[in-house]
Wavefront OBJ file of the C-alpha trace (Angstrom):
o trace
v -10.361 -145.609 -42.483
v -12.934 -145.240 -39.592
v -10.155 -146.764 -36.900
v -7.565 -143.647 -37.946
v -6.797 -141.166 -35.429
v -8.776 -138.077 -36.841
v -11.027 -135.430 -35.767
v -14.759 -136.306 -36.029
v -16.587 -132.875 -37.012
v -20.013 -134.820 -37.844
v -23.449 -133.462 -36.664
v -25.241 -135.701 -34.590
v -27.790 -138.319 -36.608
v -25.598 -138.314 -40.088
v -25.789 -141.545 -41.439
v -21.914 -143.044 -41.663
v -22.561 -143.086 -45.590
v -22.601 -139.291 -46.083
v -19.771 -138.648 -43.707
v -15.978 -137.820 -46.018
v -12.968 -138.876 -44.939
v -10.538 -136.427 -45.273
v -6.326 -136.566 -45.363
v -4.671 -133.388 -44.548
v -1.304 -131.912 -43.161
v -1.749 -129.179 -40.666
v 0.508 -127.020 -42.089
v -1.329 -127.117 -45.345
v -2.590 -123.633 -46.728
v -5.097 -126.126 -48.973
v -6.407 -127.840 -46.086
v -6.989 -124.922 -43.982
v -8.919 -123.942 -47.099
v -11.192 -126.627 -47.283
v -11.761 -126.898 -44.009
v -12.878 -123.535 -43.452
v -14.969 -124.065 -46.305
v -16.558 -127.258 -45.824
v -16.630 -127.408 -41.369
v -20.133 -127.346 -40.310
v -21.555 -127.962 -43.791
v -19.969 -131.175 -44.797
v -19.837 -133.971 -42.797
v -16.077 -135.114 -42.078
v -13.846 -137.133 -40.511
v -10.440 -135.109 -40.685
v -7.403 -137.553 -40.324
v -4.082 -135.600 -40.121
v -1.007 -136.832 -42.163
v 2.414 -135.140 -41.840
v 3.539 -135.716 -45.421
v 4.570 -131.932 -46.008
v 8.347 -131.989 -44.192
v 9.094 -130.724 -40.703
v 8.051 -134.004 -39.381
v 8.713 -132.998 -36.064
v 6.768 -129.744 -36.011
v 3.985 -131.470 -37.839
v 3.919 -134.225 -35.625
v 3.613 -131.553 -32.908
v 0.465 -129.837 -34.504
v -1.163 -132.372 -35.252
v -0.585 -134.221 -31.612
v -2.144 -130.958 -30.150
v -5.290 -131.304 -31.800
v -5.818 -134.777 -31.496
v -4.905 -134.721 -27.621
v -7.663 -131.415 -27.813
v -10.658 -132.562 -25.332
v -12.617 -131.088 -28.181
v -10.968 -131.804 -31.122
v -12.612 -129.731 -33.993
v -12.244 -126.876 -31.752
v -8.477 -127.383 -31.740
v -8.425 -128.147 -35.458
v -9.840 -124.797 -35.879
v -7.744 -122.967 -33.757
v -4.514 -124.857 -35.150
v -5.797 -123.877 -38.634
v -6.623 -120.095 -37.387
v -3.639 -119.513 -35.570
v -1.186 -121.148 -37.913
v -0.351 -123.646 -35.076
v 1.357 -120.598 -33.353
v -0.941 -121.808 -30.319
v 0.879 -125.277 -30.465
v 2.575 -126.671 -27.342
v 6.536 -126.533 -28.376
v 6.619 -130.018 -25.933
v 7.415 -133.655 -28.266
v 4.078 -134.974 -28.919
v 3.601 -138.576 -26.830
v 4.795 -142.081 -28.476
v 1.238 -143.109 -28.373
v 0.413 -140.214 -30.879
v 3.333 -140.277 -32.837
v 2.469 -143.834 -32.994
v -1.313 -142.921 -34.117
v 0.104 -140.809 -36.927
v 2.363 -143.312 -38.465
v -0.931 -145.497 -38.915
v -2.227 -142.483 -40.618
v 0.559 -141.695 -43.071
v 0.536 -145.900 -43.341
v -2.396 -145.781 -44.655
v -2.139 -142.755 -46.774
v 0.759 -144.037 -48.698
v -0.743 -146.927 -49.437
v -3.706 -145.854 -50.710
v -1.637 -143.824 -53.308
v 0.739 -146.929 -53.721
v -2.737 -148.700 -54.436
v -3.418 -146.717 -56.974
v -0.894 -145.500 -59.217
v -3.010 -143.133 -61.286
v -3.377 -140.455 -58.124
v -0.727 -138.483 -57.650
v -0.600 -137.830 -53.592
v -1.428 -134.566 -52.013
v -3.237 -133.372 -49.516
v -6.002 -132.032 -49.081
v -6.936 -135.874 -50.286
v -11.022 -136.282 -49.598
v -12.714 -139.580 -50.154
v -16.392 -138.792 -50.430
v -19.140 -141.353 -50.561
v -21.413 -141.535 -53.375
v -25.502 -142.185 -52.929
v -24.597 -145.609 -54.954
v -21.434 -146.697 -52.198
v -19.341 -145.806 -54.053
v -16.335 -143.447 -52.961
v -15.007 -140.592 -55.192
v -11.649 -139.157 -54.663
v -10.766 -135.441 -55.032
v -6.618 -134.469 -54.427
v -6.447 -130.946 -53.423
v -8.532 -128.345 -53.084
v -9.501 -124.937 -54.663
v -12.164 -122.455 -54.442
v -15.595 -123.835 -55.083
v -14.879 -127.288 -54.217
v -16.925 -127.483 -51.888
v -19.804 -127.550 -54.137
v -18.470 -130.488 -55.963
v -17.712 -132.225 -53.246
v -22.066 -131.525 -52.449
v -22.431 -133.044 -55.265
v -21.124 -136.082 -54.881
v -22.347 -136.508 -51.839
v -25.768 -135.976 -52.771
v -25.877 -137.526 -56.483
v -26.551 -134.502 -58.020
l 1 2 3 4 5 6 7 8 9 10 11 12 13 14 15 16 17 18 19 20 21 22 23 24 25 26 27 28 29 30 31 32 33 34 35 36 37 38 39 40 41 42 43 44 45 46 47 48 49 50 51 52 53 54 55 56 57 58 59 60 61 62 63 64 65 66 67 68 69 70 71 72 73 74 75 76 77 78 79 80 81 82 83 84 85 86 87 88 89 90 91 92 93 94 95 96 97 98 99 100 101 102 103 104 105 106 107 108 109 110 111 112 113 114 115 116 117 118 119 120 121 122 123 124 125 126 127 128 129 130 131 132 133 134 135 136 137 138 139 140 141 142 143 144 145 146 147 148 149 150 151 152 153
């Protein structure tokens, strides 16, 4: 999951084992939740997925913050502004490209494991033991569970 295209919004000297990986659409009202909830408190790696229709618009959004020269700044601003502030230009085959690998791997995580039922927000968080929990979605106050797991607790 660490070779996906994705926005790193990790403070410096976090060990790679407390860091969450986490799928979202940027059109997603639940991941612009989470993300204002959890950026600059939890450790993430933020890979966009375009699972949510209007490929072509979400392709667009989520080109423009990947091409950002500071991404989590344009994450934020995509999130803040709705994408209003997104370029209305195709995004490049190289990113297009990039997101397909995401979405690749998205689906077949799910296709891995029949029990989840896909959505996104998807977050896999890593455990004090290795091992990775995975939360689908996201409401109000997960951000403390998502601590949690992080830190054993």
């Amino acid at each position: 999951m660490a070779k996906l295209a994705s926005v790193v919004d990790v403070p410096a000297g976090t060990p790679e084992g407390q860091v969450a990986t986490i799928f979202f659409d940027p059109r997603c009202p639940y991941c612009h939740a989470a993300f204002a909830a959890l950026h600059g408190r939890i450790a993430a790696r933020w890979v966009p997925v375009v699972v949510l229709g209007d490929p072509d618009g979400g392709n667009r959004m989520a080109a423009a913050v990947l091409s950002g020269s500071d991404r989590v700044a344009a994450l934020k601003t995509m999130f803040d502004t709705k994408g209003a502030a997104t370029s209305s230009a195709p995004a490049s085959a190289e990113l297009i490209a990039k997101l397909a690998e995401n979405k690749e791997a998205f689906a077949s995580i799910f296709a891995a494991s029949p029990a989840l039922r896909p959505g996104v927000p998807t977050m896999f968080v890593p455990r004090p033991d290795g091992r990775l929990a995975i939360m689908v979605g996201y409401e109000t106050g997960d951000d403390a569970k998502l601590r949690a797991v992080l830190t054993g607790s």
